[in-house]
Each structure stands twice: as structure tokens, then as C-alpha cells.
C-alpha positions as CSV (number, residue, x, y, z in Angstrom):
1,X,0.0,0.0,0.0
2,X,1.4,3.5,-0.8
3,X,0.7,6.4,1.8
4,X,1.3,9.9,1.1
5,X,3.9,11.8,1.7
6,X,4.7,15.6,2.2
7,X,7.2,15.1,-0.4
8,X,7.2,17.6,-3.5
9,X,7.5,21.6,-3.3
10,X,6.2,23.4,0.1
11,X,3.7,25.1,-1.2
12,X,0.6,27.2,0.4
13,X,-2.3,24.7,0.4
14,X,-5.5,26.7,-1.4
15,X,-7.0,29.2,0.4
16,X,-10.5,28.2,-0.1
17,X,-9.3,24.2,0.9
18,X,-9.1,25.9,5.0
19,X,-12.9,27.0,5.1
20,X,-15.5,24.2,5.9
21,X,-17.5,23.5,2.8
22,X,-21.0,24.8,3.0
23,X,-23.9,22.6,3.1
24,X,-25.8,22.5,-0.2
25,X,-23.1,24.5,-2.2
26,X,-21.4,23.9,-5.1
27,X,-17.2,23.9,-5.1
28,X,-14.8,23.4,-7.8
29,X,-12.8,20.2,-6.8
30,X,-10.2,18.3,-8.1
31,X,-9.5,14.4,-8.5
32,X,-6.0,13.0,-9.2
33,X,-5.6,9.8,-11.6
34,X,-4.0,8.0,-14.6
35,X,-4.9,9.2,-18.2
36,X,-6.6,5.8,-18.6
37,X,-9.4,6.2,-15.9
38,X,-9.5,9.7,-16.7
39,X,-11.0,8.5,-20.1
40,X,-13.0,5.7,-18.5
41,X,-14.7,8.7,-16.4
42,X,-15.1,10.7,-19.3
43,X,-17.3,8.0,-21.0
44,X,-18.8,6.4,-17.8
45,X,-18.9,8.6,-15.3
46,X,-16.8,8.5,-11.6
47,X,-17.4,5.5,-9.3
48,X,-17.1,4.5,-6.1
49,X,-13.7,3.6,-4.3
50,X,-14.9,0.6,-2.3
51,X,-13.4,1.6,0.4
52,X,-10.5,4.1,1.6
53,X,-10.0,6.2,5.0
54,X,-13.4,7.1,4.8
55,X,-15.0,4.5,3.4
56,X,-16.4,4.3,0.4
57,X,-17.4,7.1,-2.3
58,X,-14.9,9.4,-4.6
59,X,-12.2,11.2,-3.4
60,X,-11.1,14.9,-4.1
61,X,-10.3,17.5,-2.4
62,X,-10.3,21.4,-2.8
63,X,-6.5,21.7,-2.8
64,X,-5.3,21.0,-6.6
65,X,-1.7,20.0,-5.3
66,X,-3.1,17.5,-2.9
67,X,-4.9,16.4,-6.2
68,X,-1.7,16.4,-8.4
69,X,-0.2,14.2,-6.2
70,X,-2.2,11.2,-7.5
71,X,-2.2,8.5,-8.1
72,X,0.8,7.8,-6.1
73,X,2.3,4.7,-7.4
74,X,2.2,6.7,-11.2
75,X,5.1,9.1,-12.6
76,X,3.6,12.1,-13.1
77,X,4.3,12.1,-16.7
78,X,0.9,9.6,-16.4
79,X,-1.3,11.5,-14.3
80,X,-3.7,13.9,-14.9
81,X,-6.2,16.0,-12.3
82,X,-9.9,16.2,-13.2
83,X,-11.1,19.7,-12.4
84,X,-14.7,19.0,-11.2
85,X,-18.0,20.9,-10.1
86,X,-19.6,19.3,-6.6
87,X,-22.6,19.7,-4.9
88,X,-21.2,18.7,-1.7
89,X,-24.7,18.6,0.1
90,X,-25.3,17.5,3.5
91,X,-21.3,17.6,5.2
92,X,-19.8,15.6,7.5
93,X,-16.3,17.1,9.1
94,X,-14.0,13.9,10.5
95,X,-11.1,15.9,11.7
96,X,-9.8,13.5,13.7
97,X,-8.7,9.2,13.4
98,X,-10.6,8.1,16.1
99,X,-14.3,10.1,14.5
100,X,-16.8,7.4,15.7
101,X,-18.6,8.1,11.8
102,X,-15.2,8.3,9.8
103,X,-16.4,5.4,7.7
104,X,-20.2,5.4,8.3
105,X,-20.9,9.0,8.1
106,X,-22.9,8.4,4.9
107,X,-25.4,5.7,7.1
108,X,-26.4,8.5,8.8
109,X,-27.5,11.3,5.9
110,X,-24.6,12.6,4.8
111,X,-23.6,13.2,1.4
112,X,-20.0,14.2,1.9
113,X,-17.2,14.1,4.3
114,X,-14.8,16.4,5.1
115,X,-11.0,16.5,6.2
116,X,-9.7,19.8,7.3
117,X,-6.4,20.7,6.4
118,X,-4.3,19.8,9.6
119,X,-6.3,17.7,11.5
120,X,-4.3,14.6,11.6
121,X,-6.4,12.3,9.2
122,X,-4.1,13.1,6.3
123,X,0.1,12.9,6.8
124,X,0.7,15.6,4.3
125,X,-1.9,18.3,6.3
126,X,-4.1,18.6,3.5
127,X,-7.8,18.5,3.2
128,X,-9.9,15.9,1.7
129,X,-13.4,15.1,0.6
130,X,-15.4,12.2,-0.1
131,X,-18.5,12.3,-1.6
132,X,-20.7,9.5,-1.7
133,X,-22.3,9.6,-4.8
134,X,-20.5,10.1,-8.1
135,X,-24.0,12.2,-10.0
136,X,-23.3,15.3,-7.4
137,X,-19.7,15.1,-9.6
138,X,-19.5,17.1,-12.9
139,X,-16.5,17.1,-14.7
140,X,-15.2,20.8,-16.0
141,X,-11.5,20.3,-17.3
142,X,-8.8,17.8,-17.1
143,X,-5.6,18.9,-16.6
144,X,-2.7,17.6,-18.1
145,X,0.8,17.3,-15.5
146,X,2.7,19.5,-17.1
147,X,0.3,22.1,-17.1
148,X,0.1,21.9,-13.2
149,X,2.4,24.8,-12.0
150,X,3.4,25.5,-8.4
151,X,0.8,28.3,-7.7
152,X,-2.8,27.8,-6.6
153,X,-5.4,29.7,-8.4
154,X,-8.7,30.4,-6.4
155,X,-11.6,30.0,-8.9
């Protein structure tokens, strides 16, 4: 299993990635993976990881270099981030390990859970979503790796 590291540039996580998402609203987000599934999402849509540190739905986060550092085991060369539109409706924050719904939180009527940046669930300090089902997902852009630059643009 690969883990992620806080290897790669220090750089400023998005400003917009620190502020609890709002219930309801909608947030660009983006979603690291391989050119492949990027075209296999393109045709069929996303699906759901079966299961991950919050269980199971699709993961993303606000924070486009958290996203660029996806999938791990891939050179970069091979991946690409999907820039996405998300209706992240009803919002669960698990900001800690031990969060008695960190897996479950969707059993219990919510639509998407929420790391904070800095709260321990994630070892490089950067936020992460999971939302539980992939028709709240739109896709906007893909972005190819060597288009990714070291700056964060607040859209």
C-alpha cells in the first residue's frame, strides 16, 4: 500500500481548501488519476472507491496540489487531475482518526465528508473530501501534468 507523503515543493495549500464546505453548495474540486481512468470517467462517469480512509465514495479535495499528487504509485508524466464541479450537500467534518462516523458518516445522511487541512487524518496536512455519490460530480477540465504549476489559483 502506498501512503502519502509531504514530499514535493512546500507550497501554500489553497486558500478556499481551509474553510469548511457549506452545506448544499457547489465547489470546484479536483480528482488525481491515470490518463486511462480519466478517459473511462469521461465515457462512464466517476465511481465509487470501495473503500478508503473514509469508506467508500470518490475522493477529491479542494487543494489542486493534494490532487496532483495522484495517483501515487504513477510518474507524473501519467497522471492527470480532473477539475470538477460538486454539490457537496449535506457535510460531514471527521477531523480526527478516532471520528466514531469516519467510515459510516454516509449511514447517517450525509452526502460528503470532510478532512480539514491539519487535523491529523491526512500525513501531508491537507484536506480531503469524499463524496458519496458520483451524480453530485461534474467534470469541467482535465488537466494535463505539465500544465500543473506550483501556484494555486482560487476559482
Amino acid at each position: 500500500m502506498t501512503t502519502e507523503t509531504d514530499s514535493g515543493p512546500a507550497v501554500p495549500p489553497c486558500l478556499e481548501s481551509c474553510t469548511a464546505p457549506e452545506e448544499g453548495k457547489d465547489y470546484i474540486m479536483y480528482h488525481g488519476t491515470s490518463i486511462k481512468a480519466a478517459m473511462n470517467i469521461f465515457s462512464e462517469g466517476f465511481l465509487q472507491s470501495e473503500d478508503g480512509m473514509l469508506g467508500r465514495g470518490v475522493y477529491l479535495s479542494r487543494d489542486l496540489q493534494k490532487a496532483s499528487r495522484y495517483p501515487l504509485d504513477l510518474p507524473e508524466k501519467e497522471r492527470v487531475v480532473l477539475k470538477v464541479k460538486v454539490n457537496v450537500g449535506r457535510v460531514k467534518i471527521v477531523d480526527h482518526q478516532d471520528h466514531t462516523l469516519k467510515k459510516t458518516w454516509h449511514d447517517h445522511g450525509y452526502d460528503t465528508a470532510w478532512c480539514p487541512p491539519n487535523c491529523g487524518m491526512v500525513s501531508s496536512g491537507l484536506e480531503e473530501d469524499c463524496v458519496w455519490d458520483p451524480k453530485q460530480i461534474t467534470v469541467v477540465d482535465m488537466i494535463l501534468s505539465k500544465e500543473l504549476d506550483q501556484t494555486c489559483v482560487i476559482l
